[in-house]
N, C-alpha and C positions, 0 to 999 in steps of 0.2 A: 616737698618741704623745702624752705628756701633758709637759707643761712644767709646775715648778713654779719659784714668784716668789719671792724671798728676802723675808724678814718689814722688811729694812732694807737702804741702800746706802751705804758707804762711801766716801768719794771723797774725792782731794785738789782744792785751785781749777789749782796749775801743773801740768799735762799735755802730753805732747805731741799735737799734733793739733787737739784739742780740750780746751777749761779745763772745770774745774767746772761755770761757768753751760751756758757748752753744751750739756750731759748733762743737767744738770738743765731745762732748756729741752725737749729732745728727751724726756726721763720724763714730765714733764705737760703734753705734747702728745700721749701716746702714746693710741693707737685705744684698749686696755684698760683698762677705768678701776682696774681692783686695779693696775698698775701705772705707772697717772697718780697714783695715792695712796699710792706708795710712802714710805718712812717715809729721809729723804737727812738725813746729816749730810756737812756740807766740813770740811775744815782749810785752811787759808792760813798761810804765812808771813807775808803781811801785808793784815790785814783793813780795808780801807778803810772810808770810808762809804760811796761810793757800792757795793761789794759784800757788806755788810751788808746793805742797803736792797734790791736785788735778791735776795738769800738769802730776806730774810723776804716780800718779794712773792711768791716760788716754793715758800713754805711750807718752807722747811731751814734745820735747825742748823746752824749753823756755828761754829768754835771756831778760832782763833789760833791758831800755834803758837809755841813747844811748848804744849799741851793738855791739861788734865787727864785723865789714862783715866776717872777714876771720875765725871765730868760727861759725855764719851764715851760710857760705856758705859747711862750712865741716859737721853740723848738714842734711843740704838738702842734701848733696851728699853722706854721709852715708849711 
């Protein structure tokens, strides 16, 4: 059975459960490395420093909201 990885992940930072960092904590810890390299953009309501600062240590875009699609869409597609 073959699993395929999505080329990019979208995610917001407020979730239930689990925020953004978490996920993204949990993706580049993960065993596979195509999907320790996965390609993560956040949005946030409200983008602090100090979750800036952890965004770019974890290698992810992140964008404010509200958020430009067409900055959005060239983060994914990068």
């Amino acid at each position: 059975q073959t699993c395929s990885l999505p080329d990019a992940i979208l995610t917001d930072f407020d979730m239930p459960v689990k925020n953004g960092l978490d996920l993204l904590r949990l993706i580049r810890l993960h065993p596979n490395p195509l999907m320790r390299n996965l390609r993560v953009v956040m949005l946030s309501g409200n983008c602090s420093d100090q979750l800036r600062m952890n965004a770019e240590e974890l290698n992810c875009w992140l964008f404010e909201k509200p958020a430009n699609m067409d900055k959005i869409c060239s983060a994914l597609l990068e």
